[in-house]
DRENKEGU-27834 format. One record per residue (C-alpha): residue number from 1; x negated, y negated, z negated. Coordinates in nm, 4 decimals. Each point is the difference from the previous one (the first is absolute). Example, Ala and Ser with C-alpha at 12.3 -4.5 7.8 and 13.67 -1.06 7.14 Angstrom:
BEGIN
{1 {-1.2300 0.4500 -0.7800}}
{2 {-0.1370 -0.3440 0.0660}}
This chain:
BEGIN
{1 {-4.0998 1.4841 2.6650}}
{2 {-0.3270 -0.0739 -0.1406}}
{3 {-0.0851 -0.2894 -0.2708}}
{4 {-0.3637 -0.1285 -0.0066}}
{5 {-0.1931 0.1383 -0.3154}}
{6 {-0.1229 -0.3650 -0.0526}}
{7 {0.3243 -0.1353 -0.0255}}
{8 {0.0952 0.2681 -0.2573}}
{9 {0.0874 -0.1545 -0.3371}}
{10 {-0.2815 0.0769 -0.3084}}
{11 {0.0225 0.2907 -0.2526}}
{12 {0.3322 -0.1312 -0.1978}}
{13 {-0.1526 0.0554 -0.3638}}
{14 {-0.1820 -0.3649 0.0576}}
{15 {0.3760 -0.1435 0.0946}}
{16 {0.1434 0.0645 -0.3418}}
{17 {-0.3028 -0.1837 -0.1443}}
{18 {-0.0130 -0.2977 0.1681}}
{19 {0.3887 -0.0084 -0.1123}}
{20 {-0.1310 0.0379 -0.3957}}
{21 {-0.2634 -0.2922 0.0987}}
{22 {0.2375 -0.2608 0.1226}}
{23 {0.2290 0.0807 -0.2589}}
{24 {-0.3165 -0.0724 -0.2598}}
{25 {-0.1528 -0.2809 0.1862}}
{26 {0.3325 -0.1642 0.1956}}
{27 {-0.1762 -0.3101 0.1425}}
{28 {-0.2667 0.2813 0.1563}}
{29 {0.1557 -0.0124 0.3314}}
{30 {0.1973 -0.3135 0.0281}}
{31 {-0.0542 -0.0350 0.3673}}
{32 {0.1740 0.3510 0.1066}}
{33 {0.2526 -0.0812 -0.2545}}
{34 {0.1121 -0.3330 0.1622}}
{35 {-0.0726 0.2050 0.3072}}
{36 {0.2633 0.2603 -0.0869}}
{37 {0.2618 -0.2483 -0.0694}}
{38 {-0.0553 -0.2015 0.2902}}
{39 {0.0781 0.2995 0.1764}}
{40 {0.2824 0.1210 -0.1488}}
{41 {0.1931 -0.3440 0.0131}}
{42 {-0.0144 0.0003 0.3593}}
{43 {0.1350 0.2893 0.0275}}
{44 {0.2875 -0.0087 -0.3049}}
{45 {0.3014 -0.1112 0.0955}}
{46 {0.2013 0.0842 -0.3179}}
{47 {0.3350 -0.1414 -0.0280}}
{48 {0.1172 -0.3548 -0.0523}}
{49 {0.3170 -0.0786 -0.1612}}
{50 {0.1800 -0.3422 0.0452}}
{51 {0.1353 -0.1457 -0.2879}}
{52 {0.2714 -0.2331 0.1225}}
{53 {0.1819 -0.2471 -0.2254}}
{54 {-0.0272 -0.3284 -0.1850}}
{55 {-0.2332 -0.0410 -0.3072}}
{56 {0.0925 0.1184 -0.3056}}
{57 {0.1831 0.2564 0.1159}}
{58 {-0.1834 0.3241 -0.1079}}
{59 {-0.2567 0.0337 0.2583}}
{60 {-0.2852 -0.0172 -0.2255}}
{61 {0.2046 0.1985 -0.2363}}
{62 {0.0328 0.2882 0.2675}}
{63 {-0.3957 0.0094 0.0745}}
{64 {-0.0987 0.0280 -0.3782}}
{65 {0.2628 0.3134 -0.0401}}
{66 {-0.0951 0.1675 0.3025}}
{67 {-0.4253 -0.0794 -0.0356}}
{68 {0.0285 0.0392 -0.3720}}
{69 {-0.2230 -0.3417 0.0099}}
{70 {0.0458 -0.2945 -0.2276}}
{71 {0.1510 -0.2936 0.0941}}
{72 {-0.3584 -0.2065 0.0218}}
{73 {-0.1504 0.2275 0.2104}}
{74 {0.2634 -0.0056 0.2286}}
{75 {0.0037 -0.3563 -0.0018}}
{76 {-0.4016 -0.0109 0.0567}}
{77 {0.0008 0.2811 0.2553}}
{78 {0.2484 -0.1783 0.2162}}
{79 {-0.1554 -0.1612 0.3150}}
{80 {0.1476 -0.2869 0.2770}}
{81 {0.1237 0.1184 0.3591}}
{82 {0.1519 -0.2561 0.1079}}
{83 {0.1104 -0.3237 -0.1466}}
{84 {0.3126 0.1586 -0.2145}}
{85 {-0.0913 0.3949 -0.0166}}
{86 {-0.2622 0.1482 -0.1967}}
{87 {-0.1591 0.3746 0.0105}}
{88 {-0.1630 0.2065 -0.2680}}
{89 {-0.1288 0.3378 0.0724}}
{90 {-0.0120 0.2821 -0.2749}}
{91 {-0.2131 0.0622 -0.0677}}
{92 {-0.1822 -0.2777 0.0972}}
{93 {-0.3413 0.2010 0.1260}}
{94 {0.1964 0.3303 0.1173}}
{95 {0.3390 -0.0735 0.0705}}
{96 {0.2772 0.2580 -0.0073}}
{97 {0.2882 -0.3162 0.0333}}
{98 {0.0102 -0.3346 0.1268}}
{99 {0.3015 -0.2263 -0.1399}}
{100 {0.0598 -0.3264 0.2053}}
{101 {0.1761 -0.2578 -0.2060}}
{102 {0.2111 -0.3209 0.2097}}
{103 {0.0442 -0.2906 -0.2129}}
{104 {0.1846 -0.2825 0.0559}}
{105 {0.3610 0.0674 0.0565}}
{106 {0.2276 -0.1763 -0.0740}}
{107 {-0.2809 -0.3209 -0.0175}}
{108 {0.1204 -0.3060 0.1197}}
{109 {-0.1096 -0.1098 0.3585}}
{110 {-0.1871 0.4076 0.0539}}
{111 {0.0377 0.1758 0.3506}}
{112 {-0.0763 0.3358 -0.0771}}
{113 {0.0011 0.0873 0.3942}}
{114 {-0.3639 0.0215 0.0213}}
{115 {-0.0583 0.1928 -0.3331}}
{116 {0.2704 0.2444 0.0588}}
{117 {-0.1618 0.0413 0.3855}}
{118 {-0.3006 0.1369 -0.1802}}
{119 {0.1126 0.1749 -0.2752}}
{120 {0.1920 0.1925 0.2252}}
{121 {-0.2840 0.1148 0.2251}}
{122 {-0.1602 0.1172 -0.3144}}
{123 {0.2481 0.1711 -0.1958}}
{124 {0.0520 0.3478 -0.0448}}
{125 {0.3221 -0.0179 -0.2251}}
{126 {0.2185 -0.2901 -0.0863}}
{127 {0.1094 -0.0212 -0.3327}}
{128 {0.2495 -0.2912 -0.0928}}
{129 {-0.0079 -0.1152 -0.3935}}
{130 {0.2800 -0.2071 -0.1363}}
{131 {0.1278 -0.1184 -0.3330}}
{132 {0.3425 0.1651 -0.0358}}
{133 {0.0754 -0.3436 -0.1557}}
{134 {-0.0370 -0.1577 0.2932}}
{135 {0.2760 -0.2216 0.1759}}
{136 {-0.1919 -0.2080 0.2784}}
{137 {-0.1087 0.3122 0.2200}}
{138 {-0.0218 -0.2216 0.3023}}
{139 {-0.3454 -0.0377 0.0379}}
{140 {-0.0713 0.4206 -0.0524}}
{141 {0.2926 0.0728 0.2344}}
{142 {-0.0706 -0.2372 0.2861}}
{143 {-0.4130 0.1423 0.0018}}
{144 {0.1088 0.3535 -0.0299}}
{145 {0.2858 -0.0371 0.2592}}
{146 {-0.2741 -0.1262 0.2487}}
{147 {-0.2438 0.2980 -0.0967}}
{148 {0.2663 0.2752 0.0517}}
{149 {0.1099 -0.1178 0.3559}}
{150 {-0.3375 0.0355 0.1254}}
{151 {-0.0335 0.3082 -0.2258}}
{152 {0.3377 0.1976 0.0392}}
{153 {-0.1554 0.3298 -0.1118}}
{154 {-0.1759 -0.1306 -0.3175}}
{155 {0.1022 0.1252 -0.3280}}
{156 {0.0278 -0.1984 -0.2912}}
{157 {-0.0602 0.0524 -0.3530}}
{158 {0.2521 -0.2383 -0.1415}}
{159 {-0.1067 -0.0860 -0.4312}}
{160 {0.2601 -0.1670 -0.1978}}
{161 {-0.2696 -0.1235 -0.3118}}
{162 {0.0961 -0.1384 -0.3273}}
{163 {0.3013 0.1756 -0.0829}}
{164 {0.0160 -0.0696 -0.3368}}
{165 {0.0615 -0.3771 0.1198}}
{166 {0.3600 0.1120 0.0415}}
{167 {0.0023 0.2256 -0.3102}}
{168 {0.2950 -0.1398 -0.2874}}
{169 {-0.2410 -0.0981 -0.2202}}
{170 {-0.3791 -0.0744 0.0279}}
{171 {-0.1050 0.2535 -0.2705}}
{172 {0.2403 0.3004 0.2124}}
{173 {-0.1970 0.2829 0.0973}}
{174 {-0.0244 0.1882 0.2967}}
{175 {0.2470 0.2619 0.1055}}
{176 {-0.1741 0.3374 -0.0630}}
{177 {0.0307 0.2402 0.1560}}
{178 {-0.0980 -0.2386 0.3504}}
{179 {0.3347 -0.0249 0.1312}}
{180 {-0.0620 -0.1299 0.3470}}
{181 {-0.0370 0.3201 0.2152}}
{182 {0.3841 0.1248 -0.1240}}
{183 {0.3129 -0.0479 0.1551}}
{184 {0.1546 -0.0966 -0.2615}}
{185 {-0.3010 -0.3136 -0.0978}}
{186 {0.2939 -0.2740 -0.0215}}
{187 {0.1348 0.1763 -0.2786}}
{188 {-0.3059 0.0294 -0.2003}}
{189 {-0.1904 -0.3214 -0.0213}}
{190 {0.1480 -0.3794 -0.1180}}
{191 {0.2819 -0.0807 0.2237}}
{192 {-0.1939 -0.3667 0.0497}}
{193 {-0.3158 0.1829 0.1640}}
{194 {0.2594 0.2416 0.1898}}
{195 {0.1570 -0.3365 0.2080}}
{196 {-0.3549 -0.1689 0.0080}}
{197 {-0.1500 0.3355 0.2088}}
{198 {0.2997 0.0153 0.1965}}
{199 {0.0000 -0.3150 0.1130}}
{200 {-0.3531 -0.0449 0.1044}}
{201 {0.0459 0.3416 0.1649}}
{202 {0.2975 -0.1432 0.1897}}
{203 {-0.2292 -0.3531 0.0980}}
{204 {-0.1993 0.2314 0.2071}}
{205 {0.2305 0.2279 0.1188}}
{206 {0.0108 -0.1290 0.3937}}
{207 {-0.3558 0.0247 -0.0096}}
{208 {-0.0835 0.1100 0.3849}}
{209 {-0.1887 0.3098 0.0919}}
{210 {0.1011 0.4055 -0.0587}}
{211 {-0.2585 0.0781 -0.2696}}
{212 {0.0878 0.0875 -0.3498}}
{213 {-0.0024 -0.2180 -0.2632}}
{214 {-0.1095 0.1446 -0.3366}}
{215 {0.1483 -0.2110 -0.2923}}
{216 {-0.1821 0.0625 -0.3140}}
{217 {0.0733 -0.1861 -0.2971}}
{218 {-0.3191 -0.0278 -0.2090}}
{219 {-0.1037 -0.2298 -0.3409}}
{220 {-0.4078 0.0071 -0.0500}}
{221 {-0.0549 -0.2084 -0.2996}}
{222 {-0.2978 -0.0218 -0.2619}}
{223 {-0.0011 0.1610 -0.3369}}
{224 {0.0788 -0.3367 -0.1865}}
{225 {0.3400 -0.0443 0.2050}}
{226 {0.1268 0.2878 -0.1917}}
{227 {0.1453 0.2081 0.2343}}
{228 {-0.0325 0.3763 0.0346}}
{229 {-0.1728 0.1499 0.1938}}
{230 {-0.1649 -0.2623 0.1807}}
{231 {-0.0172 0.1509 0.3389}}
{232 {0.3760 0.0323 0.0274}}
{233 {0.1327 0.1417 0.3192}}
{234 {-0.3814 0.1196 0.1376}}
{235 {0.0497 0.3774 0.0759}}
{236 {0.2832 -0.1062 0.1827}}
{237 {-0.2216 -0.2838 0.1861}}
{238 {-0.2115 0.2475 0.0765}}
{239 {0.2295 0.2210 0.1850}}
{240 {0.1339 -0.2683 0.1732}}
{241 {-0.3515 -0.0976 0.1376}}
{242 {-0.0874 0.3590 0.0967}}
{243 {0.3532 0.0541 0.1441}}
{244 {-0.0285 -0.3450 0.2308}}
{245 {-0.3454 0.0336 0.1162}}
{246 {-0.1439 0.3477 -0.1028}}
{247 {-0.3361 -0.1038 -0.1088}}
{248 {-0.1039 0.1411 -0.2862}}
{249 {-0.0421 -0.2763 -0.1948}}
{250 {0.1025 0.1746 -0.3210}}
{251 {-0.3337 0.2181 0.0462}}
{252 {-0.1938 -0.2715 0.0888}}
{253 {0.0764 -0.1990 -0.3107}}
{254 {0.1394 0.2249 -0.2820}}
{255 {-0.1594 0.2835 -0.1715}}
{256 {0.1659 0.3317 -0.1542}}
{257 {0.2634 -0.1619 -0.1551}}
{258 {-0.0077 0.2755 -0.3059}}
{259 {-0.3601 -0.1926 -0.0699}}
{260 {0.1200 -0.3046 -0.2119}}
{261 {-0.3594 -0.1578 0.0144}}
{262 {-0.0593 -0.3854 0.1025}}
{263 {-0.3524 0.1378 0.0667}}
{264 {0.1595 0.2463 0.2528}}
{265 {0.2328 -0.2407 0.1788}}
{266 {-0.3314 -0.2204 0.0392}}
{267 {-0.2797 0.2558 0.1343}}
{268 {0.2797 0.1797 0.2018}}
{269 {0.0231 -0.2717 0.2639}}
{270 {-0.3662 -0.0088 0.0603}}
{271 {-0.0914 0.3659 -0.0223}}
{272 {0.3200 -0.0280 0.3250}}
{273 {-0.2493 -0.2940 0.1332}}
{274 {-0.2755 0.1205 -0.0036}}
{275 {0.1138 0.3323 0.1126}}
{276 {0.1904 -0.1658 0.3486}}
{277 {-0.3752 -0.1783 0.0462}}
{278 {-0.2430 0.2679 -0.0066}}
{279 {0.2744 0.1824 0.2548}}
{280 {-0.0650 -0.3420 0.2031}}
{281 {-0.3332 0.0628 -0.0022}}
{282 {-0.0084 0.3283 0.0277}}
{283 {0.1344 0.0411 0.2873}}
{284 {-0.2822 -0.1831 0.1941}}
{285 {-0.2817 0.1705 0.1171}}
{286 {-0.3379 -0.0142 -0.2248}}
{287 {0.1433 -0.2940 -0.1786}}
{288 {0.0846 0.2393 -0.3209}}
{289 {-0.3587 0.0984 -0.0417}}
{290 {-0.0386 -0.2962 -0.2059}}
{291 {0.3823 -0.1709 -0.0342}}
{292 {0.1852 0.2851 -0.1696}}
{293 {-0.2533 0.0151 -0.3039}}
{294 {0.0169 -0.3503 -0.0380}}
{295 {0.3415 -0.0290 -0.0651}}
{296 {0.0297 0.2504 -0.2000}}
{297 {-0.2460 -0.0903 -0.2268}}
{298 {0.1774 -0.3668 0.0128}}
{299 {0.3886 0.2114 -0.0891}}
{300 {-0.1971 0.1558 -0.2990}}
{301 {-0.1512 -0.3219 -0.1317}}
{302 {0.3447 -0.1777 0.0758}}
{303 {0.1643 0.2625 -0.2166}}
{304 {-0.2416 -0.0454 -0.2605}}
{305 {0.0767 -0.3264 -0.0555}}
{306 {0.3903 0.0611 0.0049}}
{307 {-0.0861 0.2623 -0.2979}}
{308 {-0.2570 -0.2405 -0.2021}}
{309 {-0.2513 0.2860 0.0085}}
{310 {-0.3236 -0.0987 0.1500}}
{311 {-0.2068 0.2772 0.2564}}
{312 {-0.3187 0.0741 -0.1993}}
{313 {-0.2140 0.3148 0.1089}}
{314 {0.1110 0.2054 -0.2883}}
{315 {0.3446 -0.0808 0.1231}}
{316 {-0.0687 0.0635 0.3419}}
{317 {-0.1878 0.2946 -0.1076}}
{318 {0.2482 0.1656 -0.1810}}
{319 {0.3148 -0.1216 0.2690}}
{320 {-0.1918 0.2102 0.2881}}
{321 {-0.1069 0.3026 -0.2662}}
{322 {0.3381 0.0179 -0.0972}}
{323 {0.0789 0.0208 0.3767}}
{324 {-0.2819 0.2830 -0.0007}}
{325 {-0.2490 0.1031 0.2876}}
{326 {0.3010 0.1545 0.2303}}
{327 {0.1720 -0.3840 0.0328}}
{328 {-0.3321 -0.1219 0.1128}}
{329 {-0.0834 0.2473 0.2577}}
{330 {0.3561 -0.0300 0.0914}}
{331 {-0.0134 -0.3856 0.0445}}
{332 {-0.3244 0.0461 0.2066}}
{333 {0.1298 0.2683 0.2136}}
{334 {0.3176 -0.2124 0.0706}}
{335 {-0.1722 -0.3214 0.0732}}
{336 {-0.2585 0.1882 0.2700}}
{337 {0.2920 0.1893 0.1407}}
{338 {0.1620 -0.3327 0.0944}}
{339 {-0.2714 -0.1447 0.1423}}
{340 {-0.1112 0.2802 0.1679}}
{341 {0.3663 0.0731 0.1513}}
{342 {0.0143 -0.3632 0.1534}}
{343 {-0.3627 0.0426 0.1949}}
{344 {0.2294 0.3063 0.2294}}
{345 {-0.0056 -0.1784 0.3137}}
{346 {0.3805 -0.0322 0.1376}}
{347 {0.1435 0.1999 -0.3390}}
{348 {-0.1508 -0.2294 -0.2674}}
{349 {0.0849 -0.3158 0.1602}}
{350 {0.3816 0.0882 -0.0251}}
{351 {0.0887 0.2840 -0.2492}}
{352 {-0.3405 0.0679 -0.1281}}
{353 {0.0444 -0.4221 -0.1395}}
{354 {0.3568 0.0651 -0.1253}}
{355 {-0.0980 0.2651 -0.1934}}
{356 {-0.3159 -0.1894 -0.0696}}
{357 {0.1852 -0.2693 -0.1323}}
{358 {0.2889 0.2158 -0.2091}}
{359 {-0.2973 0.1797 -0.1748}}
{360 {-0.1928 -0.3356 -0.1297}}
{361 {0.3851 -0.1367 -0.1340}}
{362 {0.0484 0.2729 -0.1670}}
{363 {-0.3429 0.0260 -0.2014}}
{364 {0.0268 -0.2776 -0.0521}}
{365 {0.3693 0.0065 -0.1372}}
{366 {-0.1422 0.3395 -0.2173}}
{367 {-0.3244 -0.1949 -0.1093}}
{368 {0.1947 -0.3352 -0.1511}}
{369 {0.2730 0.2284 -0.1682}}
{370 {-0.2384 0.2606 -0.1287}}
{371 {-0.1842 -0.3762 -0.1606}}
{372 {0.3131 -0.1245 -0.1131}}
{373 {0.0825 0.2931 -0.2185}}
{374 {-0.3739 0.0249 -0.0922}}
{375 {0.0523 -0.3739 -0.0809}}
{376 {0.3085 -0.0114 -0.2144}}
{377 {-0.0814 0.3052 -0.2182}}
{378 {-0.3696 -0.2061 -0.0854}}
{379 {0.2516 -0.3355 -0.0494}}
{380 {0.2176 0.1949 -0.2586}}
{381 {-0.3134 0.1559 -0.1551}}
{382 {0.1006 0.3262 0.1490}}
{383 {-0.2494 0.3364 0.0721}}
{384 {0.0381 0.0730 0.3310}}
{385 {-0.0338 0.3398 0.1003}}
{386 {-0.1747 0.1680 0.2894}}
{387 {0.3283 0.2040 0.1100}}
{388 {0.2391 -0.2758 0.0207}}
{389 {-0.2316 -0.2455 0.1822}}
{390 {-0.0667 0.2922 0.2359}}
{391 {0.3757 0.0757 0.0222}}
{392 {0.0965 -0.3483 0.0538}}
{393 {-0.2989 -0.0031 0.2700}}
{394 {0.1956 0.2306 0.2162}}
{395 {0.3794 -0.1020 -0.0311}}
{396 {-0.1659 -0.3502 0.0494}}
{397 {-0.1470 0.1127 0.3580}}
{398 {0.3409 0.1872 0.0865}}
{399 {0.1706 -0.3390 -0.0801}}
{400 {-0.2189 -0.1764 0.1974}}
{401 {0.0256 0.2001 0.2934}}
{402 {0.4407 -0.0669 -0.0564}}
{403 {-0.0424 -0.3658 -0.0466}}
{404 {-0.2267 -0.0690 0.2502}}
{405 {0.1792 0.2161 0.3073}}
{406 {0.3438 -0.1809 -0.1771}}
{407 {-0.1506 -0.3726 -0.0230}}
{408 {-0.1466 -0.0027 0.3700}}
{409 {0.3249 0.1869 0.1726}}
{410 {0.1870 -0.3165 -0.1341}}
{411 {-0.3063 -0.2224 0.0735}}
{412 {0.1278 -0.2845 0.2271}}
């Protein structure tokens, strides 16, 4: 097969520089930015969890320990879908993770037929949230009775919230280690929360449908509630969501958890973004000439901002020095490989735009990690040194390669 010398892609050392120009100059090419994303949101479909239950039982609770988010930018970056449910994507320009929130139950004279209709045709994973307090499950159990006989096989993620409602006294603290994935959890926790899990466990025992509930008994407070840790119960929320729907949410979301860095747990989700859109994007042909750049340059500037450190030319300067003359031929020689490999007639339109695709994601993955460690050692007035940005460079691009294959086998 033959591929038209006019359709073949520039010499890459150009590529790498229009990169370091949109990183310097961001609002340089606003138009194949906005381009870029266009693109890649009709083509995203990440996954949307339904957060079922009356208000003020947890839900928002759940998004900010999952997102990392505070509790105002949830409540901004929530959106109407119909008249009682609300969506926010995160994050909002690149989603990795949709949450759908139904209010009203409970509410006097609310249907919740038509909200639950939709909600349903939406959803990727239900997750229930109830107070472990609560008495009056009526209203929870009569909407997710209707759900499960249209939806036999669903699984549910079942969260008991507020635990320490049923503690002995207010000022109790949690039982450490996290009891509730032991046989022998009745034993080890206030006998009072023991019969108040038990019973709301029993409420929904005749639920219909064969698929597996997954109780998890979580407590997400704030640091002035007193209560430690705060994210009580998540690692084992987060195996019950991989273990009901398999979707790799944890990588989506959560960095390496042996980084303890709020700075990490921010830029991780949109370095994951980013890195899903420009495979989006890259998969389509010619599109990338122009699309991939841009949002990269837009991850790097978005990370920026997460780490307080401004993108000045000496900073860019010394980022891609650091990286040294072999990253940018590499990045060059990359970016006109894909192209090139998705203008093979029959073989570029199918695996020549798959592999197209998996290369962009994970640059792109390499690029925003390489910037976050650049990032945070120029935050904690740390010298960064040539080897390790390298070095990070590399296990960054293997990653990306893991995560990327990982995220879009469990892609819905």
């Amino acid at each position: 097969m033959s591929v038209n010398s006019s359709s073949i892609p520039p010499d890459p050392q150009p590529r790498w520089r229009r990169l370091r120009q949109r990183v310097l100059r961001p609002t340089a090419d606003t138009a194949a930015l906005e381009r870029a994303l266009a693109a890649a949101s009709q083509r995203l479909d990440p996954p949307l969890l339904w957060l079922l239950g009356p208000t003020q039982a947890g839900k928002t609770a759940i998004v900010q320990a999952l997102t990392g988010s505070t509790r105002a930018e949830i409540g901004s970056g929530f959106r109407p879908c119909t008249r009682h449910a609300r969506i926010h994507d995160f994050p909002e320009s690149v989603p990795v993770v949709r949450f759908l929130d139904t209010r009203g139950l409970g509410e006097v004279d609310y249907d919740p037929a038509d909200d639950l209709a939709e909600c349903e045709r939406q959803a990727h994973q239900l997750i229930v949230v109830a107070r472990v307090a609560d008495t009056r499950p009526e209203p929870l159990l009569k909407a997710l009775t209707a759900v499960r006989r249209r939806h036999p096989d669903w699984p549910i993620v079942f969260a008991q919230t507020c635990l320490h409602e049923r503690y002995r006294e207010p000022s109790d603290p949690h039982t450490l280690p996290y009891p509730f994935d032991q046989p022998d959890w009745t034993e080890r926790v206030p006998p009072e929360l023991a019969r108040a899990i038990q019973a709301q466990r029993q409420a929904f025992a005749d639920l219909p449908g064969s698929a597996p509930v997954y109780w998890v008994p979580i407590d997400f407070t704030q640091a002035q509630d007193g209560f430690e840790p705060v994210d009580y119960g998540l690692e084992s929320f987060w195996t019950a969501l991989e273990n009901a729907a398999g979707l790799g949410l944890e990588q989506r979301l959560a960095a390496n958890p042996e980084i303890k860095s709020a700075f990490t747990r921010a830029s991780h989700p949109q370095i994951v973004g980013y890195s899903l859109a420009t495979a989006a994007v890259g998969a389509l042909p010619v599109v990338d000439l122009a699309a991939v750049p841009a949002l990269q340059a837009r991850l790097m500037q978005v990370l920026a901002a997460i780490y307080g450190q401004p993108w000045q030319r000496r900073t860019v300067a010394e980022f891609f020095g650091l990286l040294g003359g072999g990253f940018a031929i590499g990045y060059g020689l990359r970016a006109a490989g894909r192209s090139l490999a998705k203008l093979i007639p029959g073989w570029g339109q199918t695996a020549g735009a798959l592999w197209a695709a998996g290369s962009s994601a994970a640059v792109t993955f390499a690029l925003g990690k390489t910037a976050e460690l650049y990032l945070l050692k120029r935050a904690r007035g740390q010298a960064v040194d040539a080897a390790e940005l390298r070095a990070a460079w590399s296990q960054a691009l293997a990653e990306g390669r893991g995560l990327v294959k990982h995220i879009g086998k469990d892609q819905p």
